[in-house]
C-alpha positions as CSV (number, residue, x, y, z in Angstrom):
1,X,118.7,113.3,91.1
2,X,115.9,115.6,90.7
3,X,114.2,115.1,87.9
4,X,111.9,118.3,87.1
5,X,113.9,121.7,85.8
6,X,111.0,123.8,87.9
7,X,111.7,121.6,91.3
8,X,115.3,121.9,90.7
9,X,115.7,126.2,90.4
10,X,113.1,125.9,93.6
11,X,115.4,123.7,95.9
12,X,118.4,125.8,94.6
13,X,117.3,128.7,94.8
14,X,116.1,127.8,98.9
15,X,118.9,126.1,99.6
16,X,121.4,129.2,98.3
17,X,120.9,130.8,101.3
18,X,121.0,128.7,103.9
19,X,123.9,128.0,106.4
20,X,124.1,124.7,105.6
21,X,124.2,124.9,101.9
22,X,126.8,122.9,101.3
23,X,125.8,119.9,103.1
24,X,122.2,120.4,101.1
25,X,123.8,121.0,98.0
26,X,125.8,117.9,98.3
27,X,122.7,115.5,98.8
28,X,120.9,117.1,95.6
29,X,122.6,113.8,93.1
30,X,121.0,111.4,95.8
31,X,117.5,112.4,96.4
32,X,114.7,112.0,94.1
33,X,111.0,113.1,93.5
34,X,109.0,110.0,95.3
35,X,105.5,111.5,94.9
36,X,103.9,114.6,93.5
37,X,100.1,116.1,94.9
38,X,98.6,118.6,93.3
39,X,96.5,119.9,95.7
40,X,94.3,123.3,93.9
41,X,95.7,125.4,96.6
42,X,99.7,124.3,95.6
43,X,101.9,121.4,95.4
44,X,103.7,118.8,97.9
45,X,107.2,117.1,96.3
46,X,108.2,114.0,98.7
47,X,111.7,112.9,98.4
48,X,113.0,109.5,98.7
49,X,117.1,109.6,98.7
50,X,119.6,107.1,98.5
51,X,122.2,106.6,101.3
52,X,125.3,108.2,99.9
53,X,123.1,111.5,101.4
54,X,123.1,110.5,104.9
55,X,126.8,111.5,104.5
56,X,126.1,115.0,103.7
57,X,123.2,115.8,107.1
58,X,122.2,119.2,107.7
59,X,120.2,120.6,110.6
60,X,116.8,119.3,110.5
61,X,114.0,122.3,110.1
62,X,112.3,124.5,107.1
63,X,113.9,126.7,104.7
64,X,111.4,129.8,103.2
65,X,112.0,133.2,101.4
66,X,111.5,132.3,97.6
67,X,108.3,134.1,95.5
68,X,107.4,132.6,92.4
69,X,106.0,134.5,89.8
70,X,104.3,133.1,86.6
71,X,102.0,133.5,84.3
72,X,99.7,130.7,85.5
73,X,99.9,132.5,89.5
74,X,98.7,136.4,89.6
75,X,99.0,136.5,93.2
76,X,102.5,134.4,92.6
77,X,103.4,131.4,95.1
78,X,105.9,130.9,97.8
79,X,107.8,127.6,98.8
80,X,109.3,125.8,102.0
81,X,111.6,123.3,101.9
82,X,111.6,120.9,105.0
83,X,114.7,119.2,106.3
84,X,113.7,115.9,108.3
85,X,116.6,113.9,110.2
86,X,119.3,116.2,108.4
87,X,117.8,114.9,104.8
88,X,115.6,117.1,102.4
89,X,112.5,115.3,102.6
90,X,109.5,117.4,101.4
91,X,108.6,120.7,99.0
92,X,105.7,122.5,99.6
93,X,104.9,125.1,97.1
94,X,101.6,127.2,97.5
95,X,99.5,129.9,96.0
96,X,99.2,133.5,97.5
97,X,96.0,133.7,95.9
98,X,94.8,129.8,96.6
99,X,94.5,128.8,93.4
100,X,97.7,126.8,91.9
101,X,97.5,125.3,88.4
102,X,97.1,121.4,88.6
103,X,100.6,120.8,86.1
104,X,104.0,121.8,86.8
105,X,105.4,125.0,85.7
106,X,107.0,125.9,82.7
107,X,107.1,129.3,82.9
108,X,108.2,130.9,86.0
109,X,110.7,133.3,88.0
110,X,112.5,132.6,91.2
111,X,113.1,135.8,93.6
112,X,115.3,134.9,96.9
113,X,113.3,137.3,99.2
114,X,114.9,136.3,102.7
115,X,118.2,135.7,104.0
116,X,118.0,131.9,106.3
């Protein structure tokens, strides 16, 4: 299970839309945050997930079409989600403006701009 409140409304709010949403939103209790970089520009969220997932495979690809707004982002930020082998595997969350705070958010809003 995803650990981080912030990571948790991002993958929701991605996953929401797409086709397979069901099949993502099912293997949401059996993944986990692996490894967290911070890069300056944004932030890459590996996942490491347990088997019980592999039940639940979606089509492999990337899921976009969420702005994030916050106080710590004047530009604001966008995120992809990327599906590998039918398993979420990595978040990548990036700054409009290149410049993303080196901490997680506290303080943010999620707008669903894009229909998958």
């Amino acid at each position: 299970m995803v650990n981080s409140i912030f990571i948790a409304k991002v993958l929701d709010a991605l996953i929401a839309e797409s086709a397979d949403k069901d099949l993502l939103k099912a293997q949401l209790p059996f993944i986990t945050e692996e490894e967290t970089d911070y890069t300056g520009v944004g932030v890459f969220v590996n996942f490491s997930h347990e088997e019980e997932a592999e039940a639940f495979k979606a089509e492999s690809g990337a899921l976009e079409g969420v702005t994030i707004t916050s106080p710590l982002l004047p530009m604001g930020a966008s995120a992809i989600l990327f599906i590998t082998d039918g398993i979420i595997d990595m978040l990548e969350i990036f700054a409009l403006d290149g410049e993303y705070p080196m901490e997680e958010l506290s303080e943010f809003t999620l707008v669903v701009n894009r229909l998958q």
